[in-house]
C-alpha positions in Angstrom: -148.4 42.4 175.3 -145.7 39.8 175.8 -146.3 36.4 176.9 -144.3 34.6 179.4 -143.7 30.9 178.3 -142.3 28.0 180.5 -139.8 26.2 179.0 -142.2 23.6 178.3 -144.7 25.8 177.0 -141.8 26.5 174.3 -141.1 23.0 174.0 -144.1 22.3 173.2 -145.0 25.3 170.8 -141.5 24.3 168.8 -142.8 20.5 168.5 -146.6 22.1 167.3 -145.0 24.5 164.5 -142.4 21.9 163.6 -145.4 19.5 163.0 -147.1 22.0 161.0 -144.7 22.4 158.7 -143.7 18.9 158.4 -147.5 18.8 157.6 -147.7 21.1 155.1 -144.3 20.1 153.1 -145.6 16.4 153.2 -149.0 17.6 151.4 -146.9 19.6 149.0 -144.5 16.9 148.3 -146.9 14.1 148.0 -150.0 15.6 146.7 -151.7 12.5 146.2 -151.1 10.9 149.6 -153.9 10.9 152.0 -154.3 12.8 155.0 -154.0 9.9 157.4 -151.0 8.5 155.8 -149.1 11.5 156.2 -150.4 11.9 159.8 -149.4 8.1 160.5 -146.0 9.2 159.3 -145.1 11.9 161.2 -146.7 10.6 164.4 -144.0 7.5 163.6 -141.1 10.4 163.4 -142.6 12.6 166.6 -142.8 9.3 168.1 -146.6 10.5 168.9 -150.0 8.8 168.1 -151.9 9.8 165.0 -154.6 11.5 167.0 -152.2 13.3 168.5 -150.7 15.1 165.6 -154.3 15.4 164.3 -155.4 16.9 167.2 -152.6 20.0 166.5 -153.3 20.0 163.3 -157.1 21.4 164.2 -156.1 23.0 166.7 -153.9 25.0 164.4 -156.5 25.1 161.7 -154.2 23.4 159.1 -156.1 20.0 159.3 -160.3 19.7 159.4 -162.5 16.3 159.5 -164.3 15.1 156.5 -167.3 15.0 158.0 
């Protein structure tokens, strides 16, 4: 089955996935950087608050709390 999206449903998928991998090819890049630095970074590029971004992140699975 086929989902419908709004076009802000799409805008917003494209800005999750395009986190994701910004994510992902930070952490690969700069293995030695913390988590929260590279959060803090690309919530300065998405122009987003680091909770934000965390909050896709575990959403998305890619990102879980140390606790």
């Amino acid at each position: 089955m086929k989902l419908i999206l709004t076009d802000f449903e799409k805008q917003k998928e494209a800005l999750y996935k395009e986190v994701c991998a910004d994510f992902t090819a930070c952490k690969a890049e700069h293995p030695t950087a913390t988590d929260s630095r590279i959060i803090r970074t690309i919530a300065a590029k998405h122009d987003m608050t680091e909770m934000g971004i965390r909050r896709i992140l575990t959403a998305k699975g890619i990102y879980q709390r140390k606790r």
